[in-house]
N, C-alpha and C positions, 0 to 999 in steps of 0.2 A: 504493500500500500504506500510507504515513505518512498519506495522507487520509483512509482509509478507520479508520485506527487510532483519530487523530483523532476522527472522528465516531464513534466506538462509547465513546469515553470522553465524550463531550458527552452520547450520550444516557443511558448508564447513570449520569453526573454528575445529570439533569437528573430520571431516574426517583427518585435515591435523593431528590434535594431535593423531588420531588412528595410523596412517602412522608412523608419528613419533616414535610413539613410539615402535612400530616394529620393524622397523628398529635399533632405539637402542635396543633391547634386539638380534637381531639378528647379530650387531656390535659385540656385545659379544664374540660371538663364531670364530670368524674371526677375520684375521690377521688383525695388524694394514693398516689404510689407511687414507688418508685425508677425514675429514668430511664431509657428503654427506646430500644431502638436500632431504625431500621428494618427491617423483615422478622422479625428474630432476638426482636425486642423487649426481653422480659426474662431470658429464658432461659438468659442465661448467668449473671446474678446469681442466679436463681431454684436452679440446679446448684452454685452455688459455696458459696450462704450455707448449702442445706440439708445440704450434704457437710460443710461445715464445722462445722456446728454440730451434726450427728450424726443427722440424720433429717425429714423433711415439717414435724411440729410444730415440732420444735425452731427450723426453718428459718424458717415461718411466724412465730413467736412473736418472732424476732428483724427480721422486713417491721414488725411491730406494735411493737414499741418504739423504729422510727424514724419512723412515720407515721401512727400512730393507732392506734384500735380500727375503723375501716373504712379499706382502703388498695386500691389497685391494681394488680396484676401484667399485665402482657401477656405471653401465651402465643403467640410470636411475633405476627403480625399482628393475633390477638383480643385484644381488654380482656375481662379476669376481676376482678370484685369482690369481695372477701373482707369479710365481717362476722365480726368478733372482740370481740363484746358481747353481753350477754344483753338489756340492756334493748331494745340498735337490733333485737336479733333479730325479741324479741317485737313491737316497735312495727313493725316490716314483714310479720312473718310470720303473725301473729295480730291486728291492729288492721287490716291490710291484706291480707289472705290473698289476695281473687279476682287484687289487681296481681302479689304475688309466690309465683303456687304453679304455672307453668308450667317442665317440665322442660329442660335444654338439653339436645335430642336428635340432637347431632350428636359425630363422633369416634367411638372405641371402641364405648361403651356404647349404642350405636344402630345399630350394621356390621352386626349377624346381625338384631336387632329390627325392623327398617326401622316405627317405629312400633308395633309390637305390644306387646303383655305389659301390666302392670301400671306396672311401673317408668321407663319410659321415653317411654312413651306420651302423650298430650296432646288436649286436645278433649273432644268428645261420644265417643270411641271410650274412653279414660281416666276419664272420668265412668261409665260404661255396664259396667264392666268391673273397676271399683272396687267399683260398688256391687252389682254381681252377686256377687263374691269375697265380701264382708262377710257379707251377705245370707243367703250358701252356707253360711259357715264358723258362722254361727249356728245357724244352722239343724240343724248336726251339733256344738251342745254348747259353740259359742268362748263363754264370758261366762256359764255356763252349771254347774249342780253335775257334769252327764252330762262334761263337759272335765275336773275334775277326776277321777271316777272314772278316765276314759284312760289320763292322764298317770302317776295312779300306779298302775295296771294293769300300765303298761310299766317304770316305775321300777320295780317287786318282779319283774318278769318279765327286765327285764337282770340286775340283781343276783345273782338265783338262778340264772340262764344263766352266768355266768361264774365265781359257787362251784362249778360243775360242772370248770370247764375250765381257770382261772386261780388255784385255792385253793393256796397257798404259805404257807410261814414264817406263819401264824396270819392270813391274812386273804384277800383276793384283789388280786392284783399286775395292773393295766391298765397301757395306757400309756392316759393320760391325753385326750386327743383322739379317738381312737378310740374309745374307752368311750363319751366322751359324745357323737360321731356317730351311735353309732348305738344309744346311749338316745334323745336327739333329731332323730333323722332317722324313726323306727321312727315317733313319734306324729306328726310332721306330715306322713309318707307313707300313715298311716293315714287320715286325713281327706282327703288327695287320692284313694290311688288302693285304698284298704283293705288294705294290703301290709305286713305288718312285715318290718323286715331283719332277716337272719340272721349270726350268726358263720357269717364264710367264703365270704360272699356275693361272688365275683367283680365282679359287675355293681356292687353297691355300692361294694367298694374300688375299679374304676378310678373309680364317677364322682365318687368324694371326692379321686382322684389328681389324676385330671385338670380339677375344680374347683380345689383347691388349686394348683395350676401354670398357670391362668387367671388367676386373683385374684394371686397371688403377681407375677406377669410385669408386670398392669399399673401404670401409673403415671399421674400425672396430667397428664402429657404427654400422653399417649393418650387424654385426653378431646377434646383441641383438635387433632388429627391429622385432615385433611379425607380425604371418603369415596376422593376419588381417588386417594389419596396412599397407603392404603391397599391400592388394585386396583392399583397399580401392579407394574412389577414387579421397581424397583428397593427397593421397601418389602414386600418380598415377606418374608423374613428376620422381618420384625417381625410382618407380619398371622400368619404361620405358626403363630409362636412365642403368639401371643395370642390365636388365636380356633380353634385345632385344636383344644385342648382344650372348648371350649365345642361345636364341631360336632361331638364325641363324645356329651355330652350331652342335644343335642336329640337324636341320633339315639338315644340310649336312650330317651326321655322317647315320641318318635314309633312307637318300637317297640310301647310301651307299650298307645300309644291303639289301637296298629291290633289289639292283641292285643286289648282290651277290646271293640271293634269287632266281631271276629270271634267273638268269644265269645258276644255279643248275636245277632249272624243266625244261629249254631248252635243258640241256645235254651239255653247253659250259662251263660248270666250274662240274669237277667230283672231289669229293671228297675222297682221298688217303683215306688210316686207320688210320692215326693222323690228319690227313689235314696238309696245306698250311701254316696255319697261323693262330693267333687268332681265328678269325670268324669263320672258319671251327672248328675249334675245339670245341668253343661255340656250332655252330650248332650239330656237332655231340652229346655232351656233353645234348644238347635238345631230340635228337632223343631216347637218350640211356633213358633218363627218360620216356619219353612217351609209350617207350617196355615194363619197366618195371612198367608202373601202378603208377609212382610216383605223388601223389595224391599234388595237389597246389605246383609245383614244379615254384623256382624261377629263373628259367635258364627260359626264355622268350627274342622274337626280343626286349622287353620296357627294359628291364632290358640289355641286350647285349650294347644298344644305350647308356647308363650311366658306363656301363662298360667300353666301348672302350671312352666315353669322358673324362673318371677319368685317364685310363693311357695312352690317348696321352698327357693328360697336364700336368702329373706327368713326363713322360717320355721326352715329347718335350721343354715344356716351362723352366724346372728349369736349364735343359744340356745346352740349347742355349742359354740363358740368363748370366750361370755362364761363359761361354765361351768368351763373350762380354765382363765381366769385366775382362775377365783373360787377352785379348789382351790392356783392357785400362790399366792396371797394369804394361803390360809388356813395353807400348810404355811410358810408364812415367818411366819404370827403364831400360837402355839399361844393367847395370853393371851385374843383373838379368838374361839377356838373352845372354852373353855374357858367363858364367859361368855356366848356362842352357847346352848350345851347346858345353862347354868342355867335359861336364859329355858325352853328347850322345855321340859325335864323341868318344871319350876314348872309350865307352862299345858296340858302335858299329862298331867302325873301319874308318865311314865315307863311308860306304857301304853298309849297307845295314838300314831298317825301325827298328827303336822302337820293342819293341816286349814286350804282356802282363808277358813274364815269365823272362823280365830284369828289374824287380821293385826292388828287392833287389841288385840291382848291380845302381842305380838311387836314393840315399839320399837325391840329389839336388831337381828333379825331385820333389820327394814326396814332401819335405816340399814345392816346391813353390805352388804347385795343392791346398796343405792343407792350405798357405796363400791367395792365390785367393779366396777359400771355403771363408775364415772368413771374408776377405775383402766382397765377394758378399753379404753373409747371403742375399739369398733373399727375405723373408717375413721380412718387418718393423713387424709386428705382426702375430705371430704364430697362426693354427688353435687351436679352444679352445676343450676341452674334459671337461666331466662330471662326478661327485662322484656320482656311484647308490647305494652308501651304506655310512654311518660317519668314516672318517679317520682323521687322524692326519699328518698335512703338518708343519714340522717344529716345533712342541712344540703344534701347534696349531690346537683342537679339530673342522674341518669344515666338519658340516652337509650335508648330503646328498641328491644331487640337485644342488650342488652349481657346480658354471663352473668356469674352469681351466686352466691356460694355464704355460707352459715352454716356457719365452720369448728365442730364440737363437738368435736374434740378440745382446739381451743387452749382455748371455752370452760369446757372440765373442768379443764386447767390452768392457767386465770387465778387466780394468786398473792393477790391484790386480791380476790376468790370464795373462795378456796378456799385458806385459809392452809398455808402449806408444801404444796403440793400433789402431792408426788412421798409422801412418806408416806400408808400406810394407815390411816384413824383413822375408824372407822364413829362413833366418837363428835360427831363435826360435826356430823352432823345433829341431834342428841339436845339440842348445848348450843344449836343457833340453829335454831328451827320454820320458819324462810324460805330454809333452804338448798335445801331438797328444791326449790323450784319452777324455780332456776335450774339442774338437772340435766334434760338433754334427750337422753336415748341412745338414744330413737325416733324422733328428729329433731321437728321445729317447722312449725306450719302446715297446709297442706292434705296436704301430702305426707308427711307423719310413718308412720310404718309403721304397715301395715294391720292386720299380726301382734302390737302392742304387748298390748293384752291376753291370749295366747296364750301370749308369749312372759315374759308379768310372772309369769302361774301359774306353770310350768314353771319357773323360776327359785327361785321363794318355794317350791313346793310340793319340788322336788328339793333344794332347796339344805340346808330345814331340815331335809328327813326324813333327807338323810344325815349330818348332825350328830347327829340322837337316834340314829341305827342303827351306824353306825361311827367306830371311829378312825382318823384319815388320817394313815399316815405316808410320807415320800418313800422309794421305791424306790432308794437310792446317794445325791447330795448333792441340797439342797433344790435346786429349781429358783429360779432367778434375777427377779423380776420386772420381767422387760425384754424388750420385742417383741425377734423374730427378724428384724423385713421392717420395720422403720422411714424406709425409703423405696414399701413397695409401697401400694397402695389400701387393704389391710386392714390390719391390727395385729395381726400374729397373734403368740395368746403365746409363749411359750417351749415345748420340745419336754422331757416327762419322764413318767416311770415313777411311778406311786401306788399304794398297801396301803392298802386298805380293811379294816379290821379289825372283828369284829362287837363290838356291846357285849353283854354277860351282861345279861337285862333280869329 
């Protein structure tokens, strides 16, 4: 029995000094970082510094003022790289895009995708399915005068919807997130599947619940969590709690198609020569390969279901989110929205809406949108990409395999960029013309969202029109500007109540 004890301490002595020693030789070639333990790696410093220091960024920002603007964390046994510079950003992500725009498709973010969708995908299947999306969404008006009509079709269409049902004390009282759900889920659900939500829509509020309580649960632990570890079933607890909610969602989204489907072999839904909208296009997009013999072709209903979930949540959740903090911004700065409503009455007379082609006659405008932007950053932690080949980040020779990320939130908060940066001062950009370029809340590179122009309209175009049309006051005390889930993947802003009050024009 003592022999036997013996040898199970020699070998578990002998596996931990293998580890070990790996890991130092593979410390080498990577950035500096805090020292990492076998197996565990970082993780317990990575839990200590961010708890300690109040949230992801906070956590991150204090890795960076001991080891650089690119450092190191191991996520137990994975090396992750962090870039916390705009210049190393740009000189890898745009001077070298094809080395670094491959996604890290493992963990979390890849359990239900197994490859699919837009976001997570890699290859000639991500290539293919990029440019099909683009393509599509142009084609139905993205970049386009017909997108702006939309946009404020549905902006005067919620508005008046909810003077019907939320008109109080001289204005209309939402709660704030909700509103802008489902202002912006209405127009980028029109372009997918030509459906506007409604107040009271069941199907809507769960799959905003149950998005919301996906997003909110993960963390960036959960990126580096292997697939096994997952199906287990002592990790059972964890996958439940993080991917129920999302298998409610497909299973709307697939409800969806099969509805459209059958609506098509009825003869109640005929398909134009471009179609309607996404899904048609998809389908047709399906058809055209099956004529022509296209042998393992990736345009499929499974594939379509990952399609249409990547850009409702690119398209819905980042707009109506950023739009939540821009109103909590604006109800803690009156002086802001005050000087907001000079610029628009000035350039539109006080007669007529905002318009996409009075952006250059709107300075004020721009910078506050582009202060919101940096206030919201809404990922505490960036999605991460992968080196499929040995590149140099920063001086620094890291092999390939190793996963990557460009934080944007620390970059919105670097002090050194971005003077006092906990304050909102849309005036930054106005006294220095070269701030705007280091502002990246579409993210950097090949990978930057698809939705950036989509989502820059819907921004400018709502943001101004509800400065000329109403006055925004807080529903009980002003709301706070400070995330709620400062440990979760998103940033989500604070939870409150707004009175939109009409102007006499």
């Amino acid at each position: 029995m003592k022999v036997n004890k013996m040898f199970f301490i020699l070998i578990l002595t002998a596996v931990l000094g293998y580890l070990t020693w790996n890991q130092w030789k593979a410390r080498q070639k990577l950035p500096n970082g805090p020292t990492p333990l076998p197996i565990i790696g970082n993780l317990h410093q990575l839990v200590y510094t961010c708890w300690k220091s109040g949230g992801t960024v906070a956590g991150f920002n204090e890795f960076k003022r001991q080891f650089g603007k690119v450092f190191t964390i191991w996520m137990g046994p994975i090396a992750s790289v962090h870039i916390a510079d705009f210049e190393v950003a740009h000189e890898t992500h745009i001077k070298r895009a094809n080395t670094f725009g491959a996604r890290y498709a493992k963990g979390a973010i890849n359990y239900l995708r197994e490859g699919r969708g837009i976001i997570v995908s890699n290859g000639d299947f991500w290539v293919e399915h990029r440019r099909f999306a683009l393509h599509t969404l142009r084609n139905f008006g993205l970049g386009r005068n017909i997108m702006e009509e939309k946009i404020m079709e549905e902006y005067r269409y919620r508005f008046q919807d909810f003077t019907k049902t939320n008109f109080k004390n001289g204005g209309i009282e939402v709660q704030s997130s909700s509103f802008f759900d489902l202002l912006v889920g209405s127009i980028i659900n029109t372009l997918l599947v030509s459906e506007r939500f409604e107040q009271g829509n069941t199907e809507f509020e769960m799959l905003k619940k149950n998005l919301a309580g996906a997003q909110e649960k993960l963390s960036i632990l959960d990126a580096f969590t292997p697939f096994w570890l997952f199906k287990s079933r002592i990790w059972k607890w964890r996958t439940d709690a993080i991917f129920a909610p999302s298998h409610f969602i497909l299973g709307l989204v697939r409800k969806g198609i099969q509805k459209r489907v059958a609506a098509i072999e009825s003869g109640d839904h005929v398909i134009s020569d471009e179609g309607e909208d996404f899904v048609d296009a998809f389908l047709i997009k399906m058809e055209k390969d099956k004529k022509e013999g296209v042998v393992n072709s990736s345009f499929t209903l499974d594939t379509l279901a990952f399609d249409l979930f990547d850009l409702w949540l690119a398209g819905q959740e980042t707009t109506s989110t950023t739009l939540t903090w821009a109103c909590a911004c604006l109800l803690n700065h009156p002086e802001v929205v005050r000087e907001l409503r000079k610029e628009l009455v000035q350039v539109t007379g006080g007669t007529r809406s905002i318009s996409l082609t009075d952006r250059p006659k709107t300075p004020y405008l721009n910078a506050t949108i582009n202060e919101i932007q940096r206030i919201a950053s809404i990922l505490n932690t960036n999605l991460f990409r992968i080196l499929e080949e040995d590149a140099v980040i920063d001086g620094h020779s890291v092999p390939a395999g190793t996963a990557f990320t460009t934080q944007l939130a620390m970059l919105h908060t670097d002090g050194a960029v971005f003077k006092n940066p906990e304050e909102f001062r849309p005036e930054r950009y106005l006294e220095n013309n070269n701030l705007e370029k280091t502002l990246i809340p579409f993210g950097i590179g090949k990978r930057s969202c698809l939705g950036e122009s989509l989502a820059r309209a819907e921004l400018y175009l709502i943001t101004g029109n509800m400065i000329l049309d109403y006055k925004l006051e807080p529903v009980g005390s002003i709301p706070e500007v400070k995330t709620r889930t400062p440990f979760g993947l998103l940033k989500r802003p604070p939870t409150y109540n707004i009175r939109f009050v009409p102007i006499d024009k």
